[in-house]
Biopython code that builds the backbone (N, CA, C, O; Angstrom):
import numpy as np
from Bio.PDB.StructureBuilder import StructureBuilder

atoms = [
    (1, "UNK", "N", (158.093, 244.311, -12.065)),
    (1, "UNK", "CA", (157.431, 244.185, -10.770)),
    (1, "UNK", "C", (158.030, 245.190, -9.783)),
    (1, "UNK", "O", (159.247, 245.222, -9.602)),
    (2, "UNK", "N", (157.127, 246.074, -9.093)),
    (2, "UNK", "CA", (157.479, 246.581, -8.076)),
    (2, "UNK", "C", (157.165, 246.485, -6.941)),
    (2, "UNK", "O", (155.937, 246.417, -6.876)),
    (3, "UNK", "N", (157.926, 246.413, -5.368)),
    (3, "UNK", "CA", (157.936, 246.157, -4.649)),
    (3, "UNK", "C", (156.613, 247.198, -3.825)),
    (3, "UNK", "O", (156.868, 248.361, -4.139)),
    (4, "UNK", "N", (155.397, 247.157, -2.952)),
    (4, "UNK", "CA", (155.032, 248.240, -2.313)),
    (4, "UNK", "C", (155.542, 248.205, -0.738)),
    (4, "UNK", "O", (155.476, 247.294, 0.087)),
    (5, "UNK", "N", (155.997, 249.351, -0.652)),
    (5, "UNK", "CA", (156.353, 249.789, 0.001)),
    (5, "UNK", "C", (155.850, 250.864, 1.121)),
    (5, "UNK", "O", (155.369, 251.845, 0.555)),
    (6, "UNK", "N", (155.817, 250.981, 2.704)),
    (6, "UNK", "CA", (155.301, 252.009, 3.424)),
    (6, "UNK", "C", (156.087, 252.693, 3.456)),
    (6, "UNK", "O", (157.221, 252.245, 3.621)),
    (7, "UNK", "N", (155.867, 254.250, 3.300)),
    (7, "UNK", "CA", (156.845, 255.653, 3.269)),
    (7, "UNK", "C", (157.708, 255.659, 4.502)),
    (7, "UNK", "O", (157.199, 256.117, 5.525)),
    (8, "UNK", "N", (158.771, 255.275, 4.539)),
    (8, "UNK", "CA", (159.300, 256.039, 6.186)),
    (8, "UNK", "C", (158.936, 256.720, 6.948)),
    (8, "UNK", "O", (158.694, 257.819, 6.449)),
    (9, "UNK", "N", (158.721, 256.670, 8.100)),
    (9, "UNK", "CA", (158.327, 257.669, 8.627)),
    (9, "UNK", "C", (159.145, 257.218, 9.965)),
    (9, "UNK", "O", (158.965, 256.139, 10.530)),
    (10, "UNK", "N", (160.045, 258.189, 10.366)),
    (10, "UNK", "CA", (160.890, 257.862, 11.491)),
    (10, "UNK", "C", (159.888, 258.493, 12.632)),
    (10, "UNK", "O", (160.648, 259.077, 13.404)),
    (11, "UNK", "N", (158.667, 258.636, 13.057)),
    (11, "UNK", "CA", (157.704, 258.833, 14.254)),
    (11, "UNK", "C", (157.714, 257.477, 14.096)),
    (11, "UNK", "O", (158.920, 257.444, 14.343)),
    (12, "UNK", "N", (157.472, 256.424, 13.921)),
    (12, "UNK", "CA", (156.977, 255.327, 14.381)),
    (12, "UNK", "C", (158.106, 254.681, 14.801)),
    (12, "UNK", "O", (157.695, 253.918, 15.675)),
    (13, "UNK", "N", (159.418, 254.520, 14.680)),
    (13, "UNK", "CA", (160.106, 253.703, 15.294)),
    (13, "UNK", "C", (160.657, 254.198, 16.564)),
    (13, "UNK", "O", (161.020, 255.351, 16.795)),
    (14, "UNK", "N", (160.677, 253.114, 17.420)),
    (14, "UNK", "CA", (161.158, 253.257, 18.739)),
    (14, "UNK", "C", (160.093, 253.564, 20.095)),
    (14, "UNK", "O", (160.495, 253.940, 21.196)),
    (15, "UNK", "N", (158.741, 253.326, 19.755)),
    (15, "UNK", "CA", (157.929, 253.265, 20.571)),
    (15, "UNK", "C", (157.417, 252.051, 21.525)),
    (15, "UNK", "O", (156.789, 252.104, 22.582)),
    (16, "UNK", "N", (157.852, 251.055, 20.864)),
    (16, "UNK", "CA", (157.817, 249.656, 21.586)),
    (16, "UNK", "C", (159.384, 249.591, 22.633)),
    (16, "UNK", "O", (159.251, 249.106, 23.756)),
    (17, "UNK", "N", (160.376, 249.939, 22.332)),
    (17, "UNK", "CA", (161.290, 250.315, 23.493)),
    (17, "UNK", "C", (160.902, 251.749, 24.426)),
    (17, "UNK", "O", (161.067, 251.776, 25.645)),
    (18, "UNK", "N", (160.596, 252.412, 23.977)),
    (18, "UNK", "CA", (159.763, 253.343, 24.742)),
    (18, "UNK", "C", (158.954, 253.072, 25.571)),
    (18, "UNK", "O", (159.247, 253.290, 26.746)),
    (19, "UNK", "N", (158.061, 252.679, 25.339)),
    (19, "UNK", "CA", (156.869, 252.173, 26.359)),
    (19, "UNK", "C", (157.481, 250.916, 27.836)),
    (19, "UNK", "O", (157.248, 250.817, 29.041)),
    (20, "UNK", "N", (158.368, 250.141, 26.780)),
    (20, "UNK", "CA", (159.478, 249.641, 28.069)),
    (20, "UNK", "C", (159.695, 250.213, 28.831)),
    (20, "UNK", "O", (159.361, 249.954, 29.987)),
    (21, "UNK", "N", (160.434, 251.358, 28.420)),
    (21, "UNK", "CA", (161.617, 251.676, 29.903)),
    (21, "UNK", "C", (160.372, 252.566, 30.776)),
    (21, "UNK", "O", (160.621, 252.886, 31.938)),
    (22, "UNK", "N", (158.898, 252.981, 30.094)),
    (22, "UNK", "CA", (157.943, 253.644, 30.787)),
    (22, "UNK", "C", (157.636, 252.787, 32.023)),
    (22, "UNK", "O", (157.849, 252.918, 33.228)),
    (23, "UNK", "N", (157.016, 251.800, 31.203)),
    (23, "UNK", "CA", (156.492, 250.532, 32.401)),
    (23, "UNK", "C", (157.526, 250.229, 33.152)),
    (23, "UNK", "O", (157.325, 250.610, 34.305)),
    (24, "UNK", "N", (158.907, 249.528, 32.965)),
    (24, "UNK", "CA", (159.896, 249.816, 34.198)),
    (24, "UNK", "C", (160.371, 251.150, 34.727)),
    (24, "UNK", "O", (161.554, 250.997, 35.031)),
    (25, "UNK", "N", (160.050, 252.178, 34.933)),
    (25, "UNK", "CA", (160.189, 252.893, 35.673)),
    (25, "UNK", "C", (159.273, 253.248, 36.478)),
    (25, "UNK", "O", (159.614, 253.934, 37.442)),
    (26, "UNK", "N", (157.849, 252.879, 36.308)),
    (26, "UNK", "CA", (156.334, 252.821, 36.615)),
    (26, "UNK", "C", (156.843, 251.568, 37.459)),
    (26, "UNK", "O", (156.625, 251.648, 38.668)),
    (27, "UNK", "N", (157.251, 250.846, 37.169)),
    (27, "UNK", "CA", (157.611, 249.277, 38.439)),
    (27, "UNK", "C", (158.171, 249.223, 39.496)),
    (27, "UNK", "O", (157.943, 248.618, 40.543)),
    (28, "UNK", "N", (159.484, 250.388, 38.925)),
    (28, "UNK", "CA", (160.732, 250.820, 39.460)),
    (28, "UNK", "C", (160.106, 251.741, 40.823)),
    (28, "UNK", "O", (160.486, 251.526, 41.974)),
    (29, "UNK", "N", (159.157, 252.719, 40.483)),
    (29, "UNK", "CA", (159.109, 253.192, 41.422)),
    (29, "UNK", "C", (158.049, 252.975, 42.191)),
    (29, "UNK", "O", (157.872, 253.733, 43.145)),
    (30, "UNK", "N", (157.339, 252.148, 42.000)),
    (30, "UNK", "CA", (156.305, 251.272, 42.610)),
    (30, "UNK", "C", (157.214, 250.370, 43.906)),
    (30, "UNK", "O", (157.235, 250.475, 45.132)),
    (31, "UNK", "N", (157.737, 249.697, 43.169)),
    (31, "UNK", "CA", (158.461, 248.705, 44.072)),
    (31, "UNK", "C", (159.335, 249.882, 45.479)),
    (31, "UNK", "O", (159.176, 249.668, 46.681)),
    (32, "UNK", "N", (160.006, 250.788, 45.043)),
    (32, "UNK", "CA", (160.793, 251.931, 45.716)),
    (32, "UNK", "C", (159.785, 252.183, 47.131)),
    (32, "UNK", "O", (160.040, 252.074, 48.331)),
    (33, "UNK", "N", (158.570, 252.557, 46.410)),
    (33, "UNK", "CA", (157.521, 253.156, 47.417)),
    (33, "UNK", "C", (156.825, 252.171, 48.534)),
    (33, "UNK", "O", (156.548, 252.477, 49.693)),
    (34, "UNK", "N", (156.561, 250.580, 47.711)),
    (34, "UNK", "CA", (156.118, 249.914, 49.029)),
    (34, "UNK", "C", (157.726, 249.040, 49.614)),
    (34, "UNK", "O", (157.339, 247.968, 50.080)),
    (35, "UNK", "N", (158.888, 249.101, 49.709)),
    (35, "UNK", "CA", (159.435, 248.980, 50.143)),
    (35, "UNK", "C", (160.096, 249.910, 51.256)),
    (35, "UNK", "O", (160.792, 249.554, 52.207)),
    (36, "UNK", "N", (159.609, 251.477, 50.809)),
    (36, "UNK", "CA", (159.554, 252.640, 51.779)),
    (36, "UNK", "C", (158.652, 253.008, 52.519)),
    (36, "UNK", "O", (158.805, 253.842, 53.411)),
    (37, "UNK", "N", (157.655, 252.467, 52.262)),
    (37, "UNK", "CA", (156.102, 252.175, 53.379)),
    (37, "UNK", "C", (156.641, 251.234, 54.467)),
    (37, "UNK", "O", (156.499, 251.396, 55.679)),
    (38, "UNK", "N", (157.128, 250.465, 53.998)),
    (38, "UNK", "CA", (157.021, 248.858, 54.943)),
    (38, "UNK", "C", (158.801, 248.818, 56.077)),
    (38, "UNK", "O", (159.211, 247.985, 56.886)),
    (39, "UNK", "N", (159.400, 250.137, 55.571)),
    (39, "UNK", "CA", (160.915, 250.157, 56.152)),
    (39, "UNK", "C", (161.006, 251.050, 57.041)),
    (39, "UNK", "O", (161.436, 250.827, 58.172)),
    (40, "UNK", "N", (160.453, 252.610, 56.462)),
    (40, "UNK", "CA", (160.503, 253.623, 57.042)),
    (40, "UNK", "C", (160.095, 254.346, 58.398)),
    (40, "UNK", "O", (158.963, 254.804, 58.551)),
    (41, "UNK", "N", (160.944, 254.411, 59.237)),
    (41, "UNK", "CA", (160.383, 255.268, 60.755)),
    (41, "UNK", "C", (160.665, 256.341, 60.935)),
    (41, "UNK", "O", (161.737, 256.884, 60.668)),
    (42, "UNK", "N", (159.460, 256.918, 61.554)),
    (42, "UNK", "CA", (159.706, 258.176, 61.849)),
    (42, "UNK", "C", (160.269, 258.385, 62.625)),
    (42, "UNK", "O", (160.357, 257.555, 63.529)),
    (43, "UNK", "N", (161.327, 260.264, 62.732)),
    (43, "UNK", "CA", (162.374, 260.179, 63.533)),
    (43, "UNK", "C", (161.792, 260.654, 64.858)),
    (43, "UNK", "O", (162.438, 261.189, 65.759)),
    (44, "UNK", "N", (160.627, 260.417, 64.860)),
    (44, "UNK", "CA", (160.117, 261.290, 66.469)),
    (44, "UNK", "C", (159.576, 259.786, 67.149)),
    (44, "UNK", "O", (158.972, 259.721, 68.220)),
    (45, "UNK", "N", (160.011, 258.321, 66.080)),
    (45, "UNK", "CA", (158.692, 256.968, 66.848)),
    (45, "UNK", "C", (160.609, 256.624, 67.458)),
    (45, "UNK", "O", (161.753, 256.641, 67.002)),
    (46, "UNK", "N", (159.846, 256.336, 68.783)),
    (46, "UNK", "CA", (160.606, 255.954, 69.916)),
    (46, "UNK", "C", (161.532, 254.264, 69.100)),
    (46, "UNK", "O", (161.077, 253.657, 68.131)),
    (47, "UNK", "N", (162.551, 253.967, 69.691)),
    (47, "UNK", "CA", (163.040, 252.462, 69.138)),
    (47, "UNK", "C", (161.997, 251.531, 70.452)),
    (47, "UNK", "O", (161.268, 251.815, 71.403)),
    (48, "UNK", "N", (162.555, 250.209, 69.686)),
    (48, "UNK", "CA", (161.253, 249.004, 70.430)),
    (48, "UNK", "C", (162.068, 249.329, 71.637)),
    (48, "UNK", "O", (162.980, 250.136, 71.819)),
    (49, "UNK", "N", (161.608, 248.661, 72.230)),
    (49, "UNK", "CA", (161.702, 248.576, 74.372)),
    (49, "UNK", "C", (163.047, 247.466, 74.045)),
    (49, "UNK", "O", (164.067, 247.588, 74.725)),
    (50, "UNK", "N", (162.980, 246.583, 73.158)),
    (50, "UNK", "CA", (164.682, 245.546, 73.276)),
    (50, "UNK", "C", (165.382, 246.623, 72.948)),
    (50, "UNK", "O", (166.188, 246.878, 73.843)),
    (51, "UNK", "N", (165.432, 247.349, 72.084)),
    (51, "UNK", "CA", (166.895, 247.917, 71.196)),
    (51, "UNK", "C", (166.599, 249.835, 72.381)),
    (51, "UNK", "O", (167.177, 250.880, 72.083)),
    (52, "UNK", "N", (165.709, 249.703, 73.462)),
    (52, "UNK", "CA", (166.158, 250.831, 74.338)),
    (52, "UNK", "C", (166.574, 250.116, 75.449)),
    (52, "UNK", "O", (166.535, 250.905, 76.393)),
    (53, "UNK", "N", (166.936, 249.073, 75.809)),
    (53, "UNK", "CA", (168.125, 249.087, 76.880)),
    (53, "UNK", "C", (169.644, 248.622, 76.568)),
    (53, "UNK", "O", (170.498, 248.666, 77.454)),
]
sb = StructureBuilder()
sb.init_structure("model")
sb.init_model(0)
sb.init_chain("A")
sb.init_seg("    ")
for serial, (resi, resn, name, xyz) in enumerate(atoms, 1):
    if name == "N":
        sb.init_residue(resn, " ", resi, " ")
    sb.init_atom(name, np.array(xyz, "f"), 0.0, 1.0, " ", f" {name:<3s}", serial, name[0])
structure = sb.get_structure()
C-alpha cells in the first residue's frame, strides 16, 4: 500500500499568516487615520476662547 501524496510545493505555505498581518495592517492603519481625523488641529485654527485666557 502506498500512501498518495501532494508534491510539495513550498508557494503554498504561509499564505494564511500572510493575509493576517495584511488585514491587520489594513486595520492598523485605518484605526491610525480616524483617530487622526477626529484629534488633529490645524496649526493656523485659533485655541477655544477657555484655553485663550
Amino acid at each position: 500500500m502506498t500512501e498518495q501524496r501532494e508534491a510539495y510545493d513550498p508557494n503554498k505555505l504561509g499564505w494564511g499568516f500572510a493575509t493576517a498581518i495584511i488585514v491587520l495592517a489594513v486595520v492598523a492603519n485605518l484605526t491610525a487615520y480616524s483617530i487622526h481625523k477626529a484629534t488633529y488641529l490645524k496649526p493656523d485654527k485659533p485655541a477655544s476662547a477657555a484655553a485663550a485666557h
